[in-house]
C-alpha positions as CSV (number, residue, x, y, z in Angstrom):
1,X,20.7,-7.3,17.1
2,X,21.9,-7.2,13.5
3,X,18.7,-4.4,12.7
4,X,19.8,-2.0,15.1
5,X,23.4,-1.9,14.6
6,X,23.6,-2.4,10.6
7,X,20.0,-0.6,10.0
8,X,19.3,1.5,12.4
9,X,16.9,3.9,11.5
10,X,14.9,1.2,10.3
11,X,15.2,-0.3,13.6
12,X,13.6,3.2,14.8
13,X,11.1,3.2,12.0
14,X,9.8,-0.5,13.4
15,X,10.2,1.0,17.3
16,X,8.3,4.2,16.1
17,X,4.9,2.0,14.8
18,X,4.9,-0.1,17.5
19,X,4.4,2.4,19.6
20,X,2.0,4.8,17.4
21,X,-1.9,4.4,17.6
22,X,-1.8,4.3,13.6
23,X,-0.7,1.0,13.3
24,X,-3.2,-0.2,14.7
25,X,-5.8,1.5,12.4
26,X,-3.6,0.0,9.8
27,X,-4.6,-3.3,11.1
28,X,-7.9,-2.4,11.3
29,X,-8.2,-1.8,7.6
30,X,-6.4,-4.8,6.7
31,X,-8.8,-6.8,8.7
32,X,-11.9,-5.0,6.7
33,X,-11.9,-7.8,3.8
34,X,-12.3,-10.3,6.8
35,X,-15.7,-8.8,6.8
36,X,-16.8,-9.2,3.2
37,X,-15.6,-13.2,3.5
38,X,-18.0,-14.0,6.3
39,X,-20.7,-12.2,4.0
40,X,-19.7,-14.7,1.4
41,X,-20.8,-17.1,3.7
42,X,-23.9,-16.3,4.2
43,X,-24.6,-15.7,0.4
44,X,-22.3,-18.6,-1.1
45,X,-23.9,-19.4,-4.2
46,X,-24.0,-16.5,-5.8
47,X,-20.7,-16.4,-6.9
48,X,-18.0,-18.4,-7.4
49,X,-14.8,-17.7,-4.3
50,X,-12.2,-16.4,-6.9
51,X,-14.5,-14.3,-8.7
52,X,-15.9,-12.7,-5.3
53,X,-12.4,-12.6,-4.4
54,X,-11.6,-11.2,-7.5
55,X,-14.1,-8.2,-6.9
56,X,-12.9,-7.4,-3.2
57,X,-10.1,-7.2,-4.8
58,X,-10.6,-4.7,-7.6
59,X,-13.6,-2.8,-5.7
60,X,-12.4,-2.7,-2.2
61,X,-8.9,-3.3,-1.8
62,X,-7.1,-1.5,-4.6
63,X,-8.8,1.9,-4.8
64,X,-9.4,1.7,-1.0
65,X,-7.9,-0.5,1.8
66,X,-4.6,-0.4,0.8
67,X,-3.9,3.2,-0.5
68,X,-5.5,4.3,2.7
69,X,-3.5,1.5,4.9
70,X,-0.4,2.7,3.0
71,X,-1.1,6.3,3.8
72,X,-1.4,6.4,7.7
73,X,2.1,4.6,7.8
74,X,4.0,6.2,5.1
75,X,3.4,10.3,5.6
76,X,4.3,9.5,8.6
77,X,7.5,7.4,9.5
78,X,9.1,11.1,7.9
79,X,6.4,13.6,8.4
80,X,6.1,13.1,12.5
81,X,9.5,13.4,12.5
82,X,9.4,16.8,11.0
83,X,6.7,18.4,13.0
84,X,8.4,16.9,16.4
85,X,11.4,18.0,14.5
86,X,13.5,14.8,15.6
87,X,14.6,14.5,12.3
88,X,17.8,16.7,12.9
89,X,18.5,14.0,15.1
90,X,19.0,11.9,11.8
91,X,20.5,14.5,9.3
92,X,23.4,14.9,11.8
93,X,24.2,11.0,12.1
94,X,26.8,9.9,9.8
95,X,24.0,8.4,7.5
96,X,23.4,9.5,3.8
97,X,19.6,11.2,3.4
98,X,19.1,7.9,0.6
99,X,19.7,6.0,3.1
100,X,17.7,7.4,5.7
101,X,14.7,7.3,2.9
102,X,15.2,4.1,2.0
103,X,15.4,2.4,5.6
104,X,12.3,4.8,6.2
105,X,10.4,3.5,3.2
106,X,11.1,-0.3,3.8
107,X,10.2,0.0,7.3
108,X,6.8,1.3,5.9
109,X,6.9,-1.3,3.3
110,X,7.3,-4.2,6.0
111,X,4.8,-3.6,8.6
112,X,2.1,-2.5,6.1
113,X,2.5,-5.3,3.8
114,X,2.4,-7.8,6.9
115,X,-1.2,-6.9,8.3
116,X,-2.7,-7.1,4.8
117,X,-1.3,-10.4,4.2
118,X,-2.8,-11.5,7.5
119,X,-5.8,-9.8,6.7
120,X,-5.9,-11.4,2.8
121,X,-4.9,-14.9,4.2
122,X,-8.2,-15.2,6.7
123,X,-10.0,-13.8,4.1
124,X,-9.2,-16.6,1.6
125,X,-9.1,-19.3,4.4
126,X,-12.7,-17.6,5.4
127,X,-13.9,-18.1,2.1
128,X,-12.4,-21.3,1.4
129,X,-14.7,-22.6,4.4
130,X,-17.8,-22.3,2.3
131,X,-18.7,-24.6,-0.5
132,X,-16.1,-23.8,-2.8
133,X,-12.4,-24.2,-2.8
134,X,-10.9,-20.5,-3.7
135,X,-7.5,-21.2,-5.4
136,X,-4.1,-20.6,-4.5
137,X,-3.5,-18.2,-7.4
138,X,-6.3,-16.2,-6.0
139,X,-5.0,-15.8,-3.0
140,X,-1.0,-15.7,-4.1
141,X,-2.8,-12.7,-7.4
142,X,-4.2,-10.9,-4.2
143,X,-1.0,-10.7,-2.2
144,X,1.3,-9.8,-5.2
145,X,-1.1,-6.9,-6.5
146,X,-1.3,-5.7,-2.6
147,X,2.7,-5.7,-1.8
148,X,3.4,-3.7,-4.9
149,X,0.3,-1.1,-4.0
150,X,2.3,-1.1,-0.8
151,X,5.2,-0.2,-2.5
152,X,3.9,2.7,-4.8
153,X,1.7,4.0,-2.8
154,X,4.3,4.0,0.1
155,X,6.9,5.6,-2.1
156,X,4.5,8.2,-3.1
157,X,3.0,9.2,0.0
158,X,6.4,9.2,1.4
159,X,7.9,11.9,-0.7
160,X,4.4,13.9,-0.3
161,X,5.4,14.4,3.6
162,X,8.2,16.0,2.7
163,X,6.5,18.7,0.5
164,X,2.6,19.3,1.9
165,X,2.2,20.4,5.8
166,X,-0.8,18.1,5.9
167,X,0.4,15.2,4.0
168,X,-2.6,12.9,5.5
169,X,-5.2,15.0,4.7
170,X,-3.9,15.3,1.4
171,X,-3.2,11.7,0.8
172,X,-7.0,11.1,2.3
173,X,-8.5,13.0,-0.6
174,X,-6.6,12.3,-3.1
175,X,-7.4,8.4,-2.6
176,X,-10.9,9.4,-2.1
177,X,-11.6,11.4,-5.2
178,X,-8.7,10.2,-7.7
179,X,-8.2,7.2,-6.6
180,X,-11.9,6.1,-5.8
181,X,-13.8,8.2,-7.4
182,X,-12.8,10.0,-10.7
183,X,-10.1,7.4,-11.8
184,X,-12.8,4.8,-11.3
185,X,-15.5,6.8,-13.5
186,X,-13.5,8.6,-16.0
187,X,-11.4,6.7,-18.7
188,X,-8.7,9.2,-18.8
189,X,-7.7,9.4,-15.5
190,X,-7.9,5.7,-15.0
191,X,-5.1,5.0,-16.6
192,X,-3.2,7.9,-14.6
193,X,-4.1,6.2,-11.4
194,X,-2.2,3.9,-9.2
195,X,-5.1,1.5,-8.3
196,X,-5.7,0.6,-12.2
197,X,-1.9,-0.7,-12.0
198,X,-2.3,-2.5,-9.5
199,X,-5.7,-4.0,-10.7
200,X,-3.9,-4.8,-13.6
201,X,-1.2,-6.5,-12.4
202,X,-3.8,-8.4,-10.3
203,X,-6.1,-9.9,-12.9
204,X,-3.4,-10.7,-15.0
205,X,-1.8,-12.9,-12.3
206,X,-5.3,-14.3,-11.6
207,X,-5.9,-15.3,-15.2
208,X,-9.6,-15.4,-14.2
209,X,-12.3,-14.4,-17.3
210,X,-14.8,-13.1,-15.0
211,X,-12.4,-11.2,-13.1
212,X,-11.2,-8.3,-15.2
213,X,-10.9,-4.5,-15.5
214,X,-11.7,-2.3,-18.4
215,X,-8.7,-0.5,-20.6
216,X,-6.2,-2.9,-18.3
217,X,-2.6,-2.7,-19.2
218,X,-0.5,-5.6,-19.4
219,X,1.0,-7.1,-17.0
220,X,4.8,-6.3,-17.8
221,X,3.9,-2.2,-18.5
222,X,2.3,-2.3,-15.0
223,X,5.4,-3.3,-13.7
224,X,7.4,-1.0,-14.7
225,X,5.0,2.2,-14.2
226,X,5.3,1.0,-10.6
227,X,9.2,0.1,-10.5
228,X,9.8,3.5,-12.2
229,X,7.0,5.3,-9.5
230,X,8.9,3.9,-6.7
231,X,12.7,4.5,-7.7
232,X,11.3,8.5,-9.2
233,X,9.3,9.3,-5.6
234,X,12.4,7.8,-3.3
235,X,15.0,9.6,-5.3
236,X,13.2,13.3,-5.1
237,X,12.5,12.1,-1.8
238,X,16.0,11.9,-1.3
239,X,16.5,15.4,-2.7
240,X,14.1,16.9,-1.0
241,X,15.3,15.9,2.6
242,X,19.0,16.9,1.7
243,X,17.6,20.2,0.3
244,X,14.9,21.2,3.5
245,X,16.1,23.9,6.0
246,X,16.1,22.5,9.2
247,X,17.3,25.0,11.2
């Protein structure tokens, strides 16, 4: 296969999840918003289905679902390989540490970003069951803001592995407290926080009035906070895997 000869360690990355127990939490949480559609059901008219989308959105899926989704994979397509210390196995190969990083990252990128858009495609076709007709920016909004919370989050949490021991449990409370909690509460921090980028990439995609976010940026400086956040956390990424002792 073209993957495994040209890429391969992102041939190993995609071998590596099907095989781990952690995907399939991953799946699990992308599946959660399932949940909240057939709750829409039952209570139809009290909203309409892009604004209820809207808030699943904003109050369950960026501060929560998909930082914690991104997580499980990302610390650790790298991180198991430095505690089962396999990943001499991949220094020694003729294949730059960029590279490796890179293939790493996408690999993580791919097979997180596919079971939330399953998840946020039954969700909308859930919804659009009921008495309303959800739109197609709502669900095309919800699958742009979650593949580029994929991608920061996943770039992020991917150079934390290579710096903290126990890169999960750090990545758990830092998405529970910053992420959920203080960035959501305190003004300040909010706009230090990954989630209100993505929220605001979000409502400005859905173009919904009764959708929206307070002190959101625009849509174009979101963009590039994340594009920077991704290329910055690869490239020290990088650094820090051709830098570690591995002996």
């Amino acid at each position: 296969m073209i993957v495994s000869t040209q890429l391969p360690v992102l041939w190993l990355t995609f071998r590596q999840f099907a095989a781990w127990r952690s995907s399939r939490v991953v799946g699990l949480f992308a599946a959660t918003p399932i949940l909240f559609g057939l709750i829409f059901l039952l209570n139809s008219n009290a909203t309409s289905p892009d604004t209820f989308l809207g808030g699943v959105f904003n109050q369950f899926m960026a501060p929560t679902v998909i930082p914690l989704a991104t997580l499980i994979l990302a610390t650790a397509t790298l991180g198991n390989e430095l505690s089962d210390r396999t990943i001499v196995y991949l220094i020694i190969k003729p294949i730059s540490t960029i590279r490796i990083v890179l293939e790493k990252f996408i690999g993580t990128f791919l097979v997180t970003s596919l079971a939330l858009l399953v998840g946020l495609v039954i969700t909308w076709l859930v919804v659009a069951a009921g008495p309303g007709n959800p739109s197609v920016a709502a669900l095309g909004s919800m699958i742009i803001g979650a593949l580029i919370g994929v991608a920061a989050y996943g770039a992020l949490f991917l150079f934390v592995s290579l710096v903290v021991p126990r890169a999960l449990l750090v990545g758990v409370i830092y998405v529970l407290l910053w992420e959920s909690l203080l960035a959501r509460f305190i003004p300040g921090i909010r706009i230090l926080s990954i989630r209100h980028f993505v929220q605001s990439i979000f409502i400005h995609m859905l173009g919904d009035s009764d959708v929206k976010i307070a002190q959101s940026n625009t849509l174009i400086s979101s963009l590039i906070v994340m594009v920077v956040l991704v290329v910055v956390s690869l490239g020290l990424s990088a650094m820090r895997l051709r830098q570690m002792n591995l002996d």
